[in-house]
N, CA, C and O of each residue as an XYZ file, in Angstrom:
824
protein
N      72.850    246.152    -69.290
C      73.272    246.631    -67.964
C      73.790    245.453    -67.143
O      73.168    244.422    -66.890
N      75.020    245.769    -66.771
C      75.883    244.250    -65.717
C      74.930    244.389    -64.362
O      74.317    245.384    -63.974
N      74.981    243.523    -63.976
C      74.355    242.908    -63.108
C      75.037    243.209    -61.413
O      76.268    243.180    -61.389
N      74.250    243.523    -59.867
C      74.638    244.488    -59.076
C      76.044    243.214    -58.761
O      76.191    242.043    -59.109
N      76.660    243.924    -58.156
C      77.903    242.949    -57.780
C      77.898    242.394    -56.218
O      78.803    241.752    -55.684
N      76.981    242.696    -55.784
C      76.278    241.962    -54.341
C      75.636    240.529    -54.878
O      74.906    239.918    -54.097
N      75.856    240.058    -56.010
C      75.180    238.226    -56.859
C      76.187    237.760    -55.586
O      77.227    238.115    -55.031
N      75.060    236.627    -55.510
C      75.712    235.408    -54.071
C      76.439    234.857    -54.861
O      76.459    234.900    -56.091
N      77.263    234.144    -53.897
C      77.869    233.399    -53.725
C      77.455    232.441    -54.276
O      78.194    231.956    -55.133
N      76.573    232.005    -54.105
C      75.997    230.348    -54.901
C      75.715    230.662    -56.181
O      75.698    229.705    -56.955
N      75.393    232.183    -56.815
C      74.925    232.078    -58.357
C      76.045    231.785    -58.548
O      76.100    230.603    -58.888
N      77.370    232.426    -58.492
C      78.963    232.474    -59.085
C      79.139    231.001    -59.183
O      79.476    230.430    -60.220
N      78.856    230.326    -57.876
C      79.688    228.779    -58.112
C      78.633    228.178    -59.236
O      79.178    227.423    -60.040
N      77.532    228.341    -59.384
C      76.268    227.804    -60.072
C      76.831    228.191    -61.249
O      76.973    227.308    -62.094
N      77.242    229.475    -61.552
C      77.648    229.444    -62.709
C      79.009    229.031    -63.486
O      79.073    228.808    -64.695
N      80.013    228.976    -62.627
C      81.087    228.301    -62.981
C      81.023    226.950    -62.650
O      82.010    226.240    -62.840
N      80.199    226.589    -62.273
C      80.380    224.906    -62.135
C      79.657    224.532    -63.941
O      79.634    223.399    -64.420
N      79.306    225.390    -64.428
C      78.151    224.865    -65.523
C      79.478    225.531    -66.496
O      79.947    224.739    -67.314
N      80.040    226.800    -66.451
C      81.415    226.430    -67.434
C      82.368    225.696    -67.262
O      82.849    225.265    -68.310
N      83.030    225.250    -65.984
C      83.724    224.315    -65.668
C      83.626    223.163    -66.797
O      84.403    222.858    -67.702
N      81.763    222.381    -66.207
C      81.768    220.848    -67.022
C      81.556    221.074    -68.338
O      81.781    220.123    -69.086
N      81.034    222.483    -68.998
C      81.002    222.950    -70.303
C      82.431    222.616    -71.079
O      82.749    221.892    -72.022
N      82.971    223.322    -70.385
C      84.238    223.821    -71.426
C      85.769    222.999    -70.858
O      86.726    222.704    -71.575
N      85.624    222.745    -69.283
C      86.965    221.735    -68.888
C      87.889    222.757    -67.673
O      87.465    223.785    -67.144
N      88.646    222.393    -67.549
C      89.248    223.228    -66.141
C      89.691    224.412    -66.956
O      89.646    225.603    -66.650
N      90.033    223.966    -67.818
C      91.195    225.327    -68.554
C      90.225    226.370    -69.117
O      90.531    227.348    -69.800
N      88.844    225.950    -68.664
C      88.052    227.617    -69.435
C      88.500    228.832    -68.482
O      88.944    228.884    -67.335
N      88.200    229.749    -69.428
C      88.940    231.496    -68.852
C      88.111    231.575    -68.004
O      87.087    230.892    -68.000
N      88.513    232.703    -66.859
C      87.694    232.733    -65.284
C      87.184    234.058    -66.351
O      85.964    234.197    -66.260
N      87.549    234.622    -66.907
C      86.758    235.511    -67.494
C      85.511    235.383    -68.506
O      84.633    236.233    -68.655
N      85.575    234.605    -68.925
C      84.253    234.062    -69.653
C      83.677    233.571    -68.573
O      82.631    233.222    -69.121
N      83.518    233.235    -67.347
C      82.832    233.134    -66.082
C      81.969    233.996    -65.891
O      80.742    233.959    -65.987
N      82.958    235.103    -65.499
C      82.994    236.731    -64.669
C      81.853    237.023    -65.980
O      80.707    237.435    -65.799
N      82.376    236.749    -67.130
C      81.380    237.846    -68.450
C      80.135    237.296    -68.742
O      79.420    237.951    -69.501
N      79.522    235.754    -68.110
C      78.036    235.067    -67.909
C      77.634    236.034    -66.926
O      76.863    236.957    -67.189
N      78.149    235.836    -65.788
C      77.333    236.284    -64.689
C      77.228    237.899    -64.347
O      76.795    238.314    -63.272
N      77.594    238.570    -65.200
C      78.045    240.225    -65.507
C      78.526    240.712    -64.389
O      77.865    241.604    -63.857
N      79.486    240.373    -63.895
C      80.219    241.261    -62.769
C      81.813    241.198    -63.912
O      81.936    240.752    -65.053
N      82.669    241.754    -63.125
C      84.280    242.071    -63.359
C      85.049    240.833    -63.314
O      84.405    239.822    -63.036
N      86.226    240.718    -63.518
C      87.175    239.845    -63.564
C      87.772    240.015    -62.524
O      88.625    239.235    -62.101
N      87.364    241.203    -61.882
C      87.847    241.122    -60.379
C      87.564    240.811    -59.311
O      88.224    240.402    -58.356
N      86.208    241.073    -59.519
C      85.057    241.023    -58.309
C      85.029    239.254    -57.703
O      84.886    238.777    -56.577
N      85.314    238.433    -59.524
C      85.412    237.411    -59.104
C      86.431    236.606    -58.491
O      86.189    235.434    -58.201
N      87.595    237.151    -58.259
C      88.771    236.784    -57.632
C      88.921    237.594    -56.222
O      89.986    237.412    -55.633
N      87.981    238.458    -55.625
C      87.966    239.126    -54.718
C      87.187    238.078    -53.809
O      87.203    238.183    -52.583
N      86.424    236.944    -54.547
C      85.211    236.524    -53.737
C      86.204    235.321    -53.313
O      86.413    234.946    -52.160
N      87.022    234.565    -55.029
C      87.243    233.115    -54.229
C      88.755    232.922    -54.457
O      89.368    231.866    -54.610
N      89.282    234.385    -54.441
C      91.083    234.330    -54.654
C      91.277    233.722    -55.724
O      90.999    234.399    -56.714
N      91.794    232.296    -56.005
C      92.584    232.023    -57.219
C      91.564    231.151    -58.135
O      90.449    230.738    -57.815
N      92.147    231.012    -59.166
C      91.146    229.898    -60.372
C      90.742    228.768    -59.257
O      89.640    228.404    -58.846
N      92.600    228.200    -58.803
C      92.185    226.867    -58.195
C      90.808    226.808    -57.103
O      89.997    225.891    -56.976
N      90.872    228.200    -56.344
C      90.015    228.492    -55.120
C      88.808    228.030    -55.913
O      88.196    227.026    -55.547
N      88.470    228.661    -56.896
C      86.952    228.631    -57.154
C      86.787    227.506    -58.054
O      85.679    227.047    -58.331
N      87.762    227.108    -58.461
C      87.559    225.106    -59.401
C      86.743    223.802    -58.115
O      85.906    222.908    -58.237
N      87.715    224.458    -56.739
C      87.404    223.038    -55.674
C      85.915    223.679    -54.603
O      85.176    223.029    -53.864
N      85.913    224.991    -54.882
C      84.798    225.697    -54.728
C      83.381    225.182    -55.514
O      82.436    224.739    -54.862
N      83.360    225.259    -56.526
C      82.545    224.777    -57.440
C      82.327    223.434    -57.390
O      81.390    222.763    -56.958
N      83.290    223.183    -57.876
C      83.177    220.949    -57.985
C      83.165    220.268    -57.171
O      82.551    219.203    -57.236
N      84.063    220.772    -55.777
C      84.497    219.468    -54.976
C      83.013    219.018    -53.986
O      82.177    219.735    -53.436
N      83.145    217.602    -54.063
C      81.936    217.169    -53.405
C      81.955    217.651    -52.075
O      82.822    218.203    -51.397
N      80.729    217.289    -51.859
C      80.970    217.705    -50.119
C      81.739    216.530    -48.811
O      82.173    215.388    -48.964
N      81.673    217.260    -47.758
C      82.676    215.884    -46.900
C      81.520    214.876    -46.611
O      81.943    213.730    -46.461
N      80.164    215.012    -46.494
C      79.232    214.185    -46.214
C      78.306    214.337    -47.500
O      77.806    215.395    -47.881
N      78.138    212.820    -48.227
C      76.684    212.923    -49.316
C      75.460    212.795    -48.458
O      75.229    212.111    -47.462
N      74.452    214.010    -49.417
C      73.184    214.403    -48.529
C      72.793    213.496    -48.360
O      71.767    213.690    -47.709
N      72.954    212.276    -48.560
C      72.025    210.622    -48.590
C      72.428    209.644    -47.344
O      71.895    208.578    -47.039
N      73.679    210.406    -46.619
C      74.586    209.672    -46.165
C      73.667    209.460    -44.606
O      73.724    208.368    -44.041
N      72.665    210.856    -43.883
C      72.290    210.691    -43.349
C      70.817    209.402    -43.073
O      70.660    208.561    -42.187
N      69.949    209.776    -44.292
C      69.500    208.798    -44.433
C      69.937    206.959    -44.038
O      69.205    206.293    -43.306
N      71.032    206.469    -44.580
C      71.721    205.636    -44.640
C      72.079    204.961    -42.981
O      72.103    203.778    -42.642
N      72.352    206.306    -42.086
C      72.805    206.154    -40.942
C      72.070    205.776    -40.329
O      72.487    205.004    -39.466
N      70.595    206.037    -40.351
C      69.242    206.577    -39.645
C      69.167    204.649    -39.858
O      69.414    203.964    -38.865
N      68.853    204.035    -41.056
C      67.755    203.059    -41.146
C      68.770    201.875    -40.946
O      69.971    201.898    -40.679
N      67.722    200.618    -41.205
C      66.982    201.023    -42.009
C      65.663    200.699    -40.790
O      65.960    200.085    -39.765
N      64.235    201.172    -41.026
C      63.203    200.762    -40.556
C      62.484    199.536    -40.415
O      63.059    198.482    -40.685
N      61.031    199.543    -39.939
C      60.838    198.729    -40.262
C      59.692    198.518    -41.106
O      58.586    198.173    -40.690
N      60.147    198.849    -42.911
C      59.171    198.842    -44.028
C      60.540    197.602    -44.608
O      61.711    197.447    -44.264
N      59.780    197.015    -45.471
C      60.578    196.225    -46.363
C      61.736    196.822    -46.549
O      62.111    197.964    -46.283
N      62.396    195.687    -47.163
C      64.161    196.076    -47.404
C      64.120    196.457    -48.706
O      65.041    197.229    -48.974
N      63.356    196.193    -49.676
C      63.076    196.504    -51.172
C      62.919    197.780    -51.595
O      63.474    198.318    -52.553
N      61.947    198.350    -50.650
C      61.074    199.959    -50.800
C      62.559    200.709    -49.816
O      62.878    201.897    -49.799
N      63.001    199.955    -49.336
C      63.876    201.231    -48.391
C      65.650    201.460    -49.142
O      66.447    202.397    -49.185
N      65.638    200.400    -49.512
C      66.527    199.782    -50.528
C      66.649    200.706    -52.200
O      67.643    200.766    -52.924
N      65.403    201.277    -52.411
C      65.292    201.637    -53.699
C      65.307    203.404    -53.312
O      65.869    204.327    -53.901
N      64.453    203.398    -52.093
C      64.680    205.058    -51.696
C      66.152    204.806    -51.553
O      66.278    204.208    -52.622
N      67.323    204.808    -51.060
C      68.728    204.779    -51.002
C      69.203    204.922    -52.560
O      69.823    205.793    -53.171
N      68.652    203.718    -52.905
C      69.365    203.909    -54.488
C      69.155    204.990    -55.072
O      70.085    205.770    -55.276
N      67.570    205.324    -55.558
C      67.892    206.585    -56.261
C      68.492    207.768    -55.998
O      69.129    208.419    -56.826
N      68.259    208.144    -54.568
C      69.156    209.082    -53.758
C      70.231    209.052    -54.384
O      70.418    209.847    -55.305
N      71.300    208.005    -53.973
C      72.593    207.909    -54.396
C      73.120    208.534    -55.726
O      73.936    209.397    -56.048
N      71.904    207.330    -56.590
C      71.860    207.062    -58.021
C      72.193    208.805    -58.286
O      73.272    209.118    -58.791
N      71.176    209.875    -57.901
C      71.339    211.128    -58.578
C      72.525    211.865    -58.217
O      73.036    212.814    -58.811
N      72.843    211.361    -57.287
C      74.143    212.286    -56.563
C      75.360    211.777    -57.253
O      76.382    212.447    -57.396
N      75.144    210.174    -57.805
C      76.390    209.662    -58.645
C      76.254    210.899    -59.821
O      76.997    211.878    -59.749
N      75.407    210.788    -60.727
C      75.069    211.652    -61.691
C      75.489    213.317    -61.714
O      75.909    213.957    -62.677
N      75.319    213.625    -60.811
C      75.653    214.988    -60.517
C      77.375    215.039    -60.294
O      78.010    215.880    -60.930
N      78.016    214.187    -59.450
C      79.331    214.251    -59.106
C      80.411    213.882    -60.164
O      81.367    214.533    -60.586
N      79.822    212.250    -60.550
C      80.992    212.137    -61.175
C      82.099    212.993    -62.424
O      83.314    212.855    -62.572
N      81.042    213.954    -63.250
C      81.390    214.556    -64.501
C      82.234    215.691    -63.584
O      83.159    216.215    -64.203
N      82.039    216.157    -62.150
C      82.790    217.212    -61.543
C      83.940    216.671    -60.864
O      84.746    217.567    -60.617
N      84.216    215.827    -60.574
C      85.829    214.927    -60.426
C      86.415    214.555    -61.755
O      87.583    214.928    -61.868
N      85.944    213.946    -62.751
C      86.504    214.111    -63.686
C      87.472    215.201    -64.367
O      88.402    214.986    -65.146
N      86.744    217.121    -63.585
C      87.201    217.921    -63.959
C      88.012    218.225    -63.576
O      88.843    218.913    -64.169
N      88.086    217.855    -62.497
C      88.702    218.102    -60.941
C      90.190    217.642    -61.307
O      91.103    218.468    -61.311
N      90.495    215.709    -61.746
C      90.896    215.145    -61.854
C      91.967    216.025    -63.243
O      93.197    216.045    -63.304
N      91.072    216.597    -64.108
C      92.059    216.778    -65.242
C      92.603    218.046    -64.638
O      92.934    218.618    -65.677
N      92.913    218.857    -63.687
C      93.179    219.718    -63.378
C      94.455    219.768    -61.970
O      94.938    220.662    -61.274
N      94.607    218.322    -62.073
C      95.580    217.669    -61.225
C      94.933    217.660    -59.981
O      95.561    217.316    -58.979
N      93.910    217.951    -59.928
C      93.091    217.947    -57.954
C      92.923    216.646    -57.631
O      92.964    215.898    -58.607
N      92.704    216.004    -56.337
C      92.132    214.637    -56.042
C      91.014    215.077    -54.660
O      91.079    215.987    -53.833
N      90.383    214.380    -54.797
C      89.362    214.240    -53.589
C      89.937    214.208    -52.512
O      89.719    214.906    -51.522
N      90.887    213.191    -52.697
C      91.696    212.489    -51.489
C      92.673    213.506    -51.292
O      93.391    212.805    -50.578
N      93.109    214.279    -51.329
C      94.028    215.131    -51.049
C      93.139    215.876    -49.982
O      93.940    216.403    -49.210
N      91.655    216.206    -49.523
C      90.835    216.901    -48.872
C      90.815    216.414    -47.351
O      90.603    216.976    -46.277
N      91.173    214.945    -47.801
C      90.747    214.286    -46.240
C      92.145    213.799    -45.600
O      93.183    213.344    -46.079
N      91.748    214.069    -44.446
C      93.285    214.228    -43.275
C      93.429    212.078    -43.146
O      94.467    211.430    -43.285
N      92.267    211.620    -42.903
C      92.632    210.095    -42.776
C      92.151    209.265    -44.340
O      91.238    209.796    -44.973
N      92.675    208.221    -44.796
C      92.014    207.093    -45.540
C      90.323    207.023    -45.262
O      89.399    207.251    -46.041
N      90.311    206.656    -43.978
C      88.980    206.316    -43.485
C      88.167    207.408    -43.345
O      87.030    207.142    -42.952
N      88.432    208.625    -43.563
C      87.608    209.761    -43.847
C      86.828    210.274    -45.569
O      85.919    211.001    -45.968
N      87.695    209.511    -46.049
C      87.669    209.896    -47.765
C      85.791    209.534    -47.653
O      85.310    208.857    -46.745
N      84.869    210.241    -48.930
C      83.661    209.621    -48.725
C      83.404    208.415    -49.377
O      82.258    208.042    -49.126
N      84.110    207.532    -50.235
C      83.826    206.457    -50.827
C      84.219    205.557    -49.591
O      83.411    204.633    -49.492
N      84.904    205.532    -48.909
C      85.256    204.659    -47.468
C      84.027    205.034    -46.344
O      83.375    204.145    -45.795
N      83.846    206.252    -46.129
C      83.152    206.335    -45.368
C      81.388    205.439    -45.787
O      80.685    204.695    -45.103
N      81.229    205.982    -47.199
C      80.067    205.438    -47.918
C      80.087    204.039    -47.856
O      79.117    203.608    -47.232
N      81.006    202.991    -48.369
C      80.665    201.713    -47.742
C      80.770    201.669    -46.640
O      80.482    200.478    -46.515
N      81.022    202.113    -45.321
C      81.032    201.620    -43.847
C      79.827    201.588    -43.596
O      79.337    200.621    -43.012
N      78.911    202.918    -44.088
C      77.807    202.899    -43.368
C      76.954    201.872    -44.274
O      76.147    201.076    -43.793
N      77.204    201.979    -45.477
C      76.464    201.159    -46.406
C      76.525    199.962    -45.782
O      75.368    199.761    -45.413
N      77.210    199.032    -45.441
C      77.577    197.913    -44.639
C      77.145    197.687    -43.261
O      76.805    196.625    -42.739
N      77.215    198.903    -42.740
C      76.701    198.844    -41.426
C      75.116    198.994    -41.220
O      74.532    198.725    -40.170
N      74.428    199.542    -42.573
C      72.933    198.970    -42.655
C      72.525    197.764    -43.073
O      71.476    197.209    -42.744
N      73.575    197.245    -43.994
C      73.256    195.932    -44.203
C      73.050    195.223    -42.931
O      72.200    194.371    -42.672
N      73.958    195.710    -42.193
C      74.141    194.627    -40.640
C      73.140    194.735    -40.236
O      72.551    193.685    -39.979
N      72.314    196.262    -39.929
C      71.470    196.339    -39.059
C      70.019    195.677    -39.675
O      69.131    195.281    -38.920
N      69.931    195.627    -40.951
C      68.788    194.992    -41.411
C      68.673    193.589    -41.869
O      67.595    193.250    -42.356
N      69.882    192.504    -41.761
C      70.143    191.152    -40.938
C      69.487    191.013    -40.036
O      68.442    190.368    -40.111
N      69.977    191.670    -38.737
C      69.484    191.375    -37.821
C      68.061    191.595    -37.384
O      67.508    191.046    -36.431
N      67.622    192.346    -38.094
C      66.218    192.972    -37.655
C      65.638    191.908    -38.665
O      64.432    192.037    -38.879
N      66.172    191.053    -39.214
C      65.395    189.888    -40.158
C      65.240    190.280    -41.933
O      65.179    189.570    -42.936
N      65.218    191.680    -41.720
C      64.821    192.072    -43.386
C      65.525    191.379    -44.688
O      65.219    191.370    -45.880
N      66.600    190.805    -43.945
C      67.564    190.264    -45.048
C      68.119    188.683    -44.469
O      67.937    188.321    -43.306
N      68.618    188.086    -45.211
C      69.336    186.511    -45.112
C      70.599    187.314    -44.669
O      71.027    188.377    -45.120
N      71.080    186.525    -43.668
C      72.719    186.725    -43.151
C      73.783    186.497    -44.160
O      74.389    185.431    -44.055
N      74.023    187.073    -44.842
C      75.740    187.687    -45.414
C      76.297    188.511    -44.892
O      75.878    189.292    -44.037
N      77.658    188.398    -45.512
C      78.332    189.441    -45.047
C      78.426    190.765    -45.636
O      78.751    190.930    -46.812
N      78.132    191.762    -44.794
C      77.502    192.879    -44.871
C      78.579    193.948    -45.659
O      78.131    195.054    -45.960
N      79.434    193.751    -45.860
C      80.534    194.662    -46.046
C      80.363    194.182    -47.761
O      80.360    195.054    -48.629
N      80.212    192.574    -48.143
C      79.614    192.079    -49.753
C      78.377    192.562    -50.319
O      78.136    192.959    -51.460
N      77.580    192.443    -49.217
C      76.150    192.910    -49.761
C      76.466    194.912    -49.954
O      75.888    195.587    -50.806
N      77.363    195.410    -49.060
C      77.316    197.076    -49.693
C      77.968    197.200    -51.150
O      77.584    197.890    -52.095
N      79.217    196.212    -51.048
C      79.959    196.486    -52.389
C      79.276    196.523    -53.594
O      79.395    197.321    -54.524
N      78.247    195.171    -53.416
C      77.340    194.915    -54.374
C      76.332    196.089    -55.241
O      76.266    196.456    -56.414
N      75.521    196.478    -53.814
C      74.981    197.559    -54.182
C      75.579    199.199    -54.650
O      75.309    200.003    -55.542
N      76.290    199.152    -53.780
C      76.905    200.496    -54.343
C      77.518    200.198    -55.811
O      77.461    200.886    -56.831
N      78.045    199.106    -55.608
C      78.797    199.223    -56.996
C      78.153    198.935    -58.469
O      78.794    198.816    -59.514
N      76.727    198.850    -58.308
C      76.088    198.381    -58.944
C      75.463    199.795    -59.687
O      75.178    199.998    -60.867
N      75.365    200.785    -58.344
C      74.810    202.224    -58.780
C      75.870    203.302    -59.336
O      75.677    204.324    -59.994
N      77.227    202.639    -58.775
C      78.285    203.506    -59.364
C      79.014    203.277    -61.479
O      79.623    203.969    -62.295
N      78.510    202.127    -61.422
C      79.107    201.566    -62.759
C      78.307    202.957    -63.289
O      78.870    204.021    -63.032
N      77.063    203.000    -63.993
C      76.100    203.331    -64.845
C      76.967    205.208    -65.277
O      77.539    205.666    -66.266
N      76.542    205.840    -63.662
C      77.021    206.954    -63.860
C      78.352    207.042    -64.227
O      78.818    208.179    -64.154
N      79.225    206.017    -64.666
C      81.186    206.859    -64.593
C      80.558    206.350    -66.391
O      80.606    207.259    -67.220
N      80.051    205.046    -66.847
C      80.202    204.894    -67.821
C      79.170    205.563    -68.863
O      79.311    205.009    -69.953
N      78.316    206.429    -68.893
C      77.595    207.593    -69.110
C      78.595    208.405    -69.158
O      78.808    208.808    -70.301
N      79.526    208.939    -68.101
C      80.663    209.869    -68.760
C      81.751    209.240    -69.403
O      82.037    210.102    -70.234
N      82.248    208.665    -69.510
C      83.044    207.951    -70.141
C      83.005    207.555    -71.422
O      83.983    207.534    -72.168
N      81.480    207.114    -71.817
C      81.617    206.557    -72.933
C      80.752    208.111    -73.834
O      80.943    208.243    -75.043
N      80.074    208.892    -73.249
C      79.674    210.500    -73.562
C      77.840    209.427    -73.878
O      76.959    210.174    -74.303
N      77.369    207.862    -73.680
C      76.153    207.811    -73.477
C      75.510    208.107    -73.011
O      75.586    207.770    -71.830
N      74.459    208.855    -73.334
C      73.225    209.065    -72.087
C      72.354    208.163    -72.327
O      72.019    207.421    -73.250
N      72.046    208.421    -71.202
C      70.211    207.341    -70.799
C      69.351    208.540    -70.225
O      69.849    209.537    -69.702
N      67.982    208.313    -70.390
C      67.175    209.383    -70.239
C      67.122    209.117    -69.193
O      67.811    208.270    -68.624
N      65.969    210.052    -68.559
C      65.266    209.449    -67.311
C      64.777    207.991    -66.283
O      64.895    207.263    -65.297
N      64.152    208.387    -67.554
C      63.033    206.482    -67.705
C      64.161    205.450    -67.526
O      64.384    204.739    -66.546
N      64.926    205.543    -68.878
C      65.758    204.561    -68.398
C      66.645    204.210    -67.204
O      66.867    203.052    -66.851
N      67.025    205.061    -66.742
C      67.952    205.409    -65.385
C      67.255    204.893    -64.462
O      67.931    204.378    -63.570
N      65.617    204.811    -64.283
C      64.796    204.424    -63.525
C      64.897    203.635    -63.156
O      65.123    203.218    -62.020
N      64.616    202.901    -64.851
C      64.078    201.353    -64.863
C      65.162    200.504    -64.158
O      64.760    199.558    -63.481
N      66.675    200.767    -64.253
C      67.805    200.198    -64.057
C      67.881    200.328    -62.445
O      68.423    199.400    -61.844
N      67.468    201.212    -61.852
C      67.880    201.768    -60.773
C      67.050    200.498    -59.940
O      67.537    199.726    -59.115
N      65.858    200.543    -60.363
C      64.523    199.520    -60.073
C      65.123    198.387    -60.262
O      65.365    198.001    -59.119
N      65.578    197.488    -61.109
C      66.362    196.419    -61.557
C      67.173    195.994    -60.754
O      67.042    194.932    -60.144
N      68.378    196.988    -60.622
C      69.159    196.687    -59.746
C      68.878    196.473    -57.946
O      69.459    195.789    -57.104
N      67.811    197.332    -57.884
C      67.750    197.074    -56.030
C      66.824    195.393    -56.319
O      67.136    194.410    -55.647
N      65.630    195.320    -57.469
C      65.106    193.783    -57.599
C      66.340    192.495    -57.056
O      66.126    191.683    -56.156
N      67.744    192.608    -57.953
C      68.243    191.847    -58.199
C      68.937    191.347    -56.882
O      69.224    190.205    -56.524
N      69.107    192.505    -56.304
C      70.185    192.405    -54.875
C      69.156    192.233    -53.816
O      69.527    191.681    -52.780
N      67.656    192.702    -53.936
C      66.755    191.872    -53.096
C      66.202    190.505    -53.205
O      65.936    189.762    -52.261
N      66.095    190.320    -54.160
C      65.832    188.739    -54.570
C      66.939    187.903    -53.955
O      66.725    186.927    -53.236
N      68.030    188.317    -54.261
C      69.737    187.353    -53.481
C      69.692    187.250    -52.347
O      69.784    186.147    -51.808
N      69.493    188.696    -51.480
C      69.523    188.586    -50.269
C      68.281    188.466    -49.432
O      68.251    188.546    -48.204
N      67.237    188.262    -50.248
C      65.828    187.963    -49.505
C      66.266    186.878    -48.354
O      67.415    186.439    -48.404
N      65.241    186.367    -47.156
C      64.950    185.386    -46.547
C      64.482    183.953    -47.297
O      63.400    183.738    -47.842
N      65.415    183.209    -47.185
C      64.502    181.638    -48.122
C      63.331    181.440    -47.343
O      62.876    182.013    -46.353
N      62.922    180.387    -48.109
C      61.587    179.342    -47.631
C      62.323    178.491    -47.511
O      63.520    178.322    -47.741
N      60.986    177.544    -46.860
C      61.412    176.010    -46.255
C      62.266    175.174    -47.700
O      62.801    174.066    -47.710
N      62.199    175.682    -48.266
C      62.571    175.049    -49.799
C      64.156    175.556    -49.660
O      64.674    174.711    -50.390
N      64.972    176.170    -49.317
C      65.802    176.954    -49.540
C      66.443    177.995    -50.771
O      67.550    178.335    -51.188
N      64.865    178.286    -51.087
C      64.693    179.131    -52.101
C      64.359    180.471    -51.846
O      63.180    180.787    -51.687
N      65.460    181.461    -51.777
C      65.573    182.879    -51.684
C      63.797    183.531    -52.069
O      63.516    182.869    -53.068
N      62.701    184.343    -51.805
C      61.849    184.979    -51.772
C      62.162    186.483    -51.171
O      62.808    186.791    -50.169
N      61.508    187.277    -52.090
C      61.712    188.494    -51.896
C      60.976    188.959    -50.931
O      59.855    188.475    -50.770
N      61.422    189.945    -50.124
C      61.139    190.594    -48.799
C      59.943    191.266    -49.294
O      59.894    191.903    -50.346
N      58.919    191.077    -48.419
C      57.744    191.941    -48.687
C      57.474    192.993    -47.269
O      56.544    193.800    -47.266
């Protein structure tokens, strides 16, 4: 028995986002429609065309859920512990996104085609603020004075490698491992940018 045709809105994209990265842009909207047991119509009634429901499904949002976080801090707990909550945040949202631009991408779409300015796109917006916490946690002492716009590149770019090259190369890393790295990486960029001692030897922020 098909299923009532009042299914939300979010099962449909839930479920075409999972044939989308299954099968690639070019899977049939009807092998969609025939998972989620409604019509081939019902589903073009909801999001009009293939393309409607491809940037429906995949396209990231204009703000990453992490982004608020980011804005907010940082506090005043170590730069290490606040540093690593950010990362993994990120870390999962890299994971989740990148394999859906990829799809996006083979389907001739761009991200950047979404946003009216440069400085709106979210990888621009994501280092500003990323940078602009660096600043704020300089000054509040948590960190040695660099320049803040180096210390975001660093980090972000440190969390962005892992996830494109996981799709790219079709490696996975489990859990654990994703962890351990995630952990690694905020160590490495806190140790650099710790406060020295009288020695002028970098020590990690406690």
């Amino acid at each position: 028995m098909s299923r009532p045709r009042n299914i939300p809105d979010t099962k449909i994209l839930e479920e075409a986002r999972a044939c989308f990265l299954e099968h690639g842009a070019a899977v049939s909207t009807t092998l969609i429609a025939e998972r989620l047991g409604i019509s081939h119509g019902v589903l073009f009634q909801r999001f009009g065309t293939k393309e409607q429901l491809l940037r429906a499904a995949l396209m990231p949002p204009s703000e990453p859920p992490w982004m608020a976080r980011m804005r907010s801090g940082p506090d005043d707990r170590d730069a290490r512990t606040q540093l690593h909550e950010l990362a993994e945040e990120i870390f999962a949202y890299l994971q989740r996104i990148v394999p859906c631009l990829a799809v996006l991408r083979s389907a001739g779409m761009h991200v950047e085609s979404a946003a009216d300015r440069r400085e709106d796109l979210p990888p621009v917006r994501a280092r500003r603020e990323m940078a602009a916490w660096f600043s704020r946690a300089i000054a509040r002492g948590l960190l040695r004075s660099v320049p803040p716009e180096h210390a975001a590149d660093v980090f972000l770019g440190s969390l962005q490698f892992r996830p494109f090259h996981q799709h790219l190369s079709n490696q996975g890393f489990d859990h654990a491992e994703n962890r351990a790295y995630v952990a690694f990486a905020v160590d490495v960029i806190c140790c650099t940018l710790a406060e020295a001692d009288g020695s002028g030897v970098a020590q990690p922020s406690r």
